[in-house]
N, C-alpha and C positions, 0 to 999 in steps of 0.2 A: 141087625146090620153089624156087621165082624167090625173093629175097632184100629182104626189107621196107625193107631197109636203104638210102637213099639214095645216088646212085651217087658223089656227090661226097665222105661221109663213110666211105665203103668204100675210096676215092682216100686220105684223110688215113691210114687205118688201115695202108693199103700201103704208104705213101710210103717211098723207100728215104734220106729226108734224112739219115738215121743208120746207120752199119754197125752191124750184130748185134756184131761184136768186133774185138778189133784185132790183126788178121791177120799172117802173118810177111812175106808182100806188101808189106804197105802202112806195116811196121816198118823192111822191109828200104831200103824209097826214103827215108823218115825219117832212117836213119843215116845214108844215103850223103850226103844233102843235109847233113846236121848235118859229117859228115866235109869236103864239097869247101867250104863254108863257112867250117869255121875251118884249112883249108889257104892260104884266101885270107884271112883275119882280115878277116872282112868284118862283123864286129860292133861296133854304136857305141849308144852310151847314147841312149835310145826312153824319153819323157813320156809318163805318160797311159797309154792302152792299147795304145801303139804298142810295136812287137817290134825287138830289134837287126839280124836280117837280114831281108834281103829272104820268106826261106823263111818266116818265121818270123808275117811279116805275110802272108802267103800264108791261114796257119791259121786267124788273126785273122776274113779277111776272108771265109774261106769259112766260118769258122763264123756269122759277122753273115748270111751271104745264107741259109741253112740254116735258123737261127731267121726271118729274111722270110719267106720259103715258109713256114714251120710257122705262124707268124701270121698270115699272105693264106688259108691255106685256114680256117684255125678261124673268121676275120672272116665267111669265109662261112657257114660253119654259125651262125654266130652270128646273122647278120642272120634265117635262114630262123626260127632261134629265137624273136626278137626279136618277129618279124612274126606271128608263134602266140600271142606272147604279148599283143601289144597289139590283135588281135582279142578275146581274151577280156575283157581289160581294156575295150572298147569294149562287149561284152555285157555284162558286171557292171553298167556305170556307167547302160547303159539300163535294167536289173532294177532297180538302186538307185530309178532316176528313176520308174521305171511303181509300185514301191513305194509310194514317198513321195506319189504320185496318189493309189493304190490307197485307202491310208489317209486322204487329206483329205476323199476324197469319202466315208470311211463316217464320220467326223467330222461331218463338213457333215451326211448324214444323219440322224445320230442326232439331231444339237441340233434338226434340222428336228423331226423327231419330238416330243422334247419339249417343244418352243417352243408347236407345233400343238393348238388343245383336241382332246380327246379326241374322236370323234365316237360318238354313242351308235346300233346300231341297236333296229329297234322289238322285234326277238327280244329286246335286252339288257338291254330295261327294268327288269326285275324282280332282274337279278343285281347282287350288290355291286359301288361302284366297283375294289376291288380287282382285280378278276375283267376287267373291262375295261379295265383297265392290263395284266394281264399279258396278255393279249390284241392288245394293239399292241406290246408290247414281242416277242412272238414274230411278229409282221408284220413289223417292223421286222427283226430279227436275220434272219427269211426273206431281206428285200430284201439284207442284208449279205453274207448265206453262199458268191454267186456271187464278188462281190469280194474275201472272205478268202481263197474261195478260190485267187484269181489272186494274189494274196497270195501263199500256201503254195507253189505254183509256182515262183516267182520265186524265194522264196528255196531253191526244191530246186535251181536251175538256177545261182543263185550260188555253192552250196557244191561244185556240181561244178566250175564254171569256176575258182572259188578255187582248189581243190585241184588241177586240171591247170594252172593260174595257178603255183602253186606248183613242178610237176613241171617246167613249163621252165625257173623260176629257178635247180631244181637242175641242171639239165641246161648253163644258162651257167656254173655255179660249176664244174664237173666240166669242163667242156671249156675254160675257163679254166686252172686245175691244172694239168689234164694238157697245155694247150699250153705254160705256165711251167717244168714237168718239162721237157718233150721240149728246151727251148732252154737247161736246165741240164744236160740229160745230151749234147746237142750240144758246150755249151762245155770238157765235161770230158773228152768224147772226145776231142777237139781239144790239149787241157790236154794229155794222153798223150802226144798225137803228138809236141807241142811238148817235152816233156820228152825224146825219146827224141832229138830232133835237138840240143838244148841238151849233153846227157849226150855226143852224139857229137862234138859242136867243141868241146867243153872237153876232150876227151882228145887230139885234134889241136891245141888253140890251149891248153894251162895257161893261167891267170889266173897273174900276180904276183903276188905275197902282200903288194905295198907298195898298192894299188890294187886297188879293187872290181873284177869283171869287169863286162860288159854282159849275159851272160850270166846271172852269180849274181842281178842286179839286177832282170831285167826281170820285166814286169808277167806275170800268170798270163794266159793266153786266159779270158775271159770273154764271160756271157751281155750282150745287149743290156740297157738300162738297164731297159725296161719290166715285167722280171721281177718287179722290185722294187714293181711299182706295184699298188694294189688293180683290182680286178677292171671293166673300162671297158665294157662292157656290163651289168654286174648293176646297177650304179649307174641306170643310165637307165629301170629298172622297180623300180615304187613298191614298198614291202613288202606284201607280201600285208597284214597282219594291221592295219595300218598305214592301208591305201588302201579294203578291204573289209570291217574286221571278220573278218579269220581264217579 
């Protein structure tokens, strides 16, 4: 069976941006680099998120390109989101609109009706007026019925579109998350590594104990800044409850 699943978000799912673990391979290149590092004392005090060796900012900068990638493909699913969503948004607002029609014209009507004398026929002569008032007032509600019920419609078609309105908001909030996860669990893969090379030039290079090392000081590998930021696509769609009535 072929797979509903869009081939671009089936690409995010696979994406190999992150090792599954952290391997004796990939521990092994980490010491050695950590070892020829501080045989060459080639660590000096790094501002900011800058790293003391060269190796060090290596991690830095692959872990910054790793979260890129992780955010370039979610932008994408995001936009396809986006564009689902402000289709429905453009149907509600025309339901809204045919609504608010709906109702002036059975408004306009009714007052027409009542404004209007009543018109007598010659079968009606003999019945009370009451009897031919209720009489136009079921003529009248007749002429109404077809427009209520385009009415009723409308709003059966708003509450579906609310609700799947809703269902891609959660769908931005979720693939939001889960892209902020993937570029925290990038940075601390990262973090690992850096520590395994730190751990290996501090036993080639001792710190002095009169003097901070560059080593003991430097900055952790960290995620990109925007982690930290609210969510930049849920913002640009209006609250359900908020924009439609719920």
């Amino acid at each position: 069976m072929k797979s509903s699943t869009p081939s671009h978000v089936r690409a995010l799912r696979k994406s190999s941006v992150l090792p599954r673990i952290y391997g004796p391979f990939t521990r092994y290149w980490d010491t050695r680099s950590g070892r020829l590092d501080g045989d060459a004392g080639l660590a000096v005090q790094a501002a900011d998120r800058g790293q003391p060796t060269h190796s060090l900012g290596r991690l830095q900068a692959e872990t910054d390109e790793r979260c890129e990638l992780n955010y370039r493909r979610a932008v994408t699913i995001a936009v396809e989101i986006m564009e689902r969503a402000r289709i429905l948004q453009n149907r509600i607002k025309t339901d809204l609109e045919e609504i608010a029609r709906l109702r002036e014209q059975i408004t306009q009507m009714t007052e027409e009706a009542e404004a209007s004398p009543v018109a007598i026929a010659a079968t009606e002569r003999h019945l009370p007026e009451r009897a031919i008032l209720s009489r136009r007032q079921r003529e009248t509600a007749a002429r109404r019925a077809p427009l209520q019920k385009k009415i009723e419609s409308a709003q059966e078609r708003i509450h579906a579109d609310s609700s799947a309105l809703a269902e891609e908001r959660g769908r931005l909030e979720i693939l939001w998350d889960g892209t902020v996860s993937r570029a925290l669990a990038i940075a601390d893969f990262f973090e690992r590594r850096a520590n395994s090379q730190a751990r290996a030039y501090l036993r080639r290079n001792p710190p002095e104990k009169s003097q901070p090392h560059p080593m003991n000081t430097r900055a952790p590998i960290t995620a990109p800044e925007w982690v930290h930021s609210a969510n930049p696509w849920i913002e640009q769609l209006p609250a359900v409850s908020e924009e439609f009535g719920g």
